[in-house]
N, C-alpha and C positions, 0 to 999 in steps of 0.2 A: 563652492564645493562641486567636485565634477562627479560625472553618476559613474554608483558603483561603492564613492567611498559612503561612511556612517556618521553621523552627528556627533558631534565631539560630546567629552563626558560632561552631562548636566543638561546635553538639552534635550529636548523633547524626543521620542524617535518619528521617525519616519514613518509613513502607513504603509504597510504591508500587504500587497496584492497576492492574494491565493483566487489561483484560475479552478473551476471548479469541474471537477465530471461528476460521474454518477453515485448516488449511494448516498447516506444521510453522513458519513465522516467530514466530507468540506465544510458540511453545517455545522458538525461540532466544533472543526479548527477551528472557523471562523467564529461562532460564540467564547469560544477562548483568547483569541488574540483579544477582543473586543473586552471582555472580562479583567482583561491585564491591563487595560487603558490604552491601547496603542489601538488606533483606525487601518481599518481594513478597506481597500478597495477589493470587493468583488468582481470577478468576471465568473459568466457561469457559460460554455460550450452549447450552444445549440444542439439540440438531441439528446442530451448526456445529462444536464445536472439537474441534481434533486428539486422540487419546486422549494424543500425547504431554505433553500437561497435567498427567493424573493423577500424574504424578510428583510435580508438587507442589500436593497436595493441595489441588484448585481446590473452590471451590463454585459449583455447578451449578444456573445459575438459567435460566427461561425467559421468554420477555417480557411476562408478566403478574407477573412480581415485581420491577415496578422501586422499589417500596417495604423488599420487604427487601433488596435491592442496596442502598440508599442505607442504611438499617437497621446493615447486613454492613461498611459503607466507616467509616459517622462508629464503630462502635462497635470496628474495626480502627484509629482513629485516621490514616488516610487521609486526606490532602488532596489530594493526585493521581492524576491517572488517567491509563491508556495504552490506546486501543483501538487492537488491530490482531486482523490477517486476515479473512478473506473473509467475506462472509455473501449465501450462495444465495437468498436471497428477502426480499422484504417481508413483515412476520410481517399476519397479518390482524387485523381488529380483532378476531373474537372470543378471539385467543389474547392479545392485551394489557388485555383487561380481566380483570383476575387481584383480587391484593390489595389490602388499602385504601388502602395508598400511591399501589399505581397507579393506583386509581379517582380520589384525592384530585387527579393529575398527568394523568388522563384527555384534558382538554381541550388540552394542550398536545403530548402526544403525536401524540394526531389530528392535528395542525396540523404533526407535522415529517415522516408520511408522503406529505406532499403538494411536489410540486415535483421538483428533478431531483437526482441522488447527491448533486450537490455543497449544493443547498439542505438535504437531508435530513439532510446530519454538519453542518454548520454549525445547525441549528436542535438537533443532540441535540445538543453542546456547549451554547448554550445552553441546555438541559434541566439539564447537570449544575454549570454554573456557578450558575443560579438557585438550586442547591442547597448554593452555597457552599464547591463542588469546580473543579480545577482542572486541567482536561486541557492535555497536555503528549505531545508527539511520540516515537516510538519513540528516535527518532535521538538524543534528548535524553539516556534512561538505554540507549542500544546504539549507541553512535557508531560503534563498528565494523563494522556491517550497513551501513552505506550504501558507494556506490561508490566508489572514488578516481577521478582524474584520471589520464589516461593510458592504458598498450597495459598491460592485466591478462593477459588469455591471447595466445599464436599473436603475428603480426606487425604491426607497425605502418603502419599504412591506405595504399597507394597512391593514386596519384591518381584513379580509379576509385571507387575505395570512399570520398574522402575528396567524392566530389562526390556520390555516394547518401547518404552522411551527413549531409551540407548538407542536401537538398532532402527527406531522411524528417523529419530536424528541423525545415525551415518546414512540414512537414504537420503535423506535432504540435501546432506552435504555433496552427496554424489552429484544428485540433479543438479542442484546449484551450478556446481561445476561445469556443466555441458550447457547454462543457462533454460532451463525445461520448467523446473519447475519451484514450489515453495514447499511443498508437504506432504507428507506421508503417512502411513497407516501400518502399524503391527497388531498384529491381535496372537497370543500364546504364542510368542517369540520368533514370529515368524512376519516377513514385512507383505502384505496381502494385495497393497495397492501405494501406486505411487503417482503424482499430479502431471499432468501437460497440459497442452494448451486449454484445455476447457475446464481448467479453473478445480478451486477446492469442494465447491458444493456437488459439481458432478462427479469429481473419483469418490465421495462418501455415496453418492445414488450407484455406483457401480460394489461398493464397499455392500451395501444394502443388497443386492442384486446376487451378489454372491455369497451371502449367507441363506438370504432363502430358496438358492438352488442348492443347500447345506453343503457347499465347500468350504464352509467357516461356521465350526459348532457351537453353540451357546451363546450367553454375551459378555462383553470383554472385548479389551483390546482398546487401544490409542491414538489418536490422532498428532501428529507434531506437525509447527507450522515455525519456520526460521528463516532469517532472513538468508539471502543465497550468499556463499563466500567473496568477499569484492566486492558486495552489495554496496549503492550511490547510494546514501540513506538519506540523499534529498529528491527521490522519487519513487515510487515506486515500494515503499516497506506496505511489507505482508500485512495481514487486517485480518482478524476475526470479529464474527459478531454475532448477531441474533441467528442468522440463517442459519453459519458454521455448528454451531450447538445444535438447534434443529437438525440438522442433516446429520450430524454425525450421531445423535439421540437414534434415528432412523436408522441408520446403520448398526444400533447395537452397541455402539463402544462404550464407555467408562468413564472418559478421561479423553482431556486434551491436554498436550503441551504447549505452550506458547512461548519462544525465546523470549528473554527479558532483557528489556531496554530498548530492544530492536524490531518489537511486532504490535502494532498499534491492536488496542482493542478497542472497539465502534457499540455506539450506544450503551455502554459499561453498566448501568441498573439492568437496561432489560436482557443483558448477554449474559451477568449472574444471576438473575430472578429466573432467567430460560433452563441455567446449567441444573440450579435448586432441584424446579422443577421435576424432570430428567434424568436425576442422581449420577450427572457427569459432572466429574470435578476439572477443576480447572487448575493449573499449574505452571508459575512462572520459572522458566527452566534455563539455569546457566549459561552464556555463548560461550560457544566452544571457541578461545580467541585465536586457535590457528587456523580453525577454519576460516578468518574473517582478514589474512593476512593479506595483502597488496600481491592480486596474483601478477606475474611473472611478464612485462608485457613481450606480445609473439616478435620472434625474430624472424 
């Protein structure tokens, strides 16, 4: 078998390496793959991953080992990868010139910290495909993290909410497009705030901010989170979770949306026991499938 291809039907599979960042989501993949009967090689990023990792006993690499990572994978007999959770920062280049592997993969590295999120996983993909590996989506060995369709928590959307829903959705769509952001906010039909670079939990602390300078009256209003148009849904799908509720509770709103099928939800008891709480319902909400259509590559 050369790397890359999969075990023929009836034998056993392969263990599956999910690299880990931050956030307790890799902990859940990983207790799912593990759940399914297939073994997981852990890697957890120095600086980055949850301690809850060390359960299963990750090795701990930092971005100047991407030579024994590749080393760690072929000699675990790994063909697939899973990255997920968060990662705080761009590492610099003094911390990626590490081992000779790295050194050997040097030039290509430089060349994936350049450009925007979505440039930068779609060129590390190509990094580890070059190498004869094969990344593959959380959702693929955790189907169960992603959202369903329908009214999850509390009640299902009046005509008010079902028209903030609409219009924080054609905002996403937009951001998407310009790769900016993942979510957005309407409150009385009107869209109040919309995501960049500093993430969901801080546009709902500004969502917050400007209600109680009363430029947003009462409470009400939605939060939608989708995955971007073109979206690689082997890195990178949008996440809500414990926090996303909290902050948006603080803001005032009602209701989140959540695309379904394409936006993973993180610690699922305590992200509905938080909404209960809070009397924001939760809602798994249609992909719009043109937005999701193979954009156009530039000419």
């Amino acid at each position: 078998m050369t790397m890359g291809e999969r075990p023929a039907s009836g034998a056993l599979p392969l263990p599956v390496a999910v690299i880990c960042g931050g956030g307790r989501l890799p902990v859940e993949v990983i207790a799912s793959v593990v759940e399914s009967g297939r073994r997981v090689v852990a890697v957890a990023i120095k600086g980055e991953a949850d301690t809850g990792v060390d359960a299963y006993n990750p090795a701990y690499l930092g971005w100047g080992q991407i030579g024994k990572l590749a080393t760690l994978l072929e000699r675990e007999g790994c063909r697939e990868i899973v990255m997920i959770g968060s990662v705080t920062r761009r590492p610099e280049l003094r911390e990626i010139v590490g081992d000779l592997g790295t050194m050997r993969r040097l030039p290509k590295i430089v060349a994936s910290l350049a450009g925007g999120d979505d440039s930068i996983l779609k060129k590390i993909i190509r990094l580890f495909e070059d190498e004869g590996f094969r990344v593959i989506g959380a959702h693929e060995v955790a189907p169960g993290l992603l959202a369903r369709s329908g009214t999850i928590v509390g009640k299902d959307p009046g005509a008010a909410a079902a028209l903030d829903l609409k219009l924080a959705r054609e905002a996403v769509i937009a951001l998407g497009r310009l790769d900016i952001g993942q979510a957005a906010v309407s409150v009385a039909g009107r869209v109040i705030a919309v995501e960049g670079a500093e993430g969901t939990d801080a546009m709902l602390e500004r969502c917050r901010a400007v209600r109680e300078r009363g430029r947003v009256k009462g409470r009400g209003g939605v939060l939608v989170k989708c995955a971007k148009p073109g979206q690689d849904m082997r890195v990178d799908l949008p996440t809500v979770g414990p926090e996303t509720v909290r902050a948006a509770a603080n803001a005032g709103l009602s209701g989140i949306g959540i695309e379904a099928g394409r936006v993973l939800i993180a610690e699922r008891a305590r992200t509905e026991a938080l909404a209960r709480e809070n009397s924001i319902s939760l809602w798994g909400i249609d992909p719009l499938e043109e937005a999701h259509e193979p954009r156009e590559a530039a000419k």
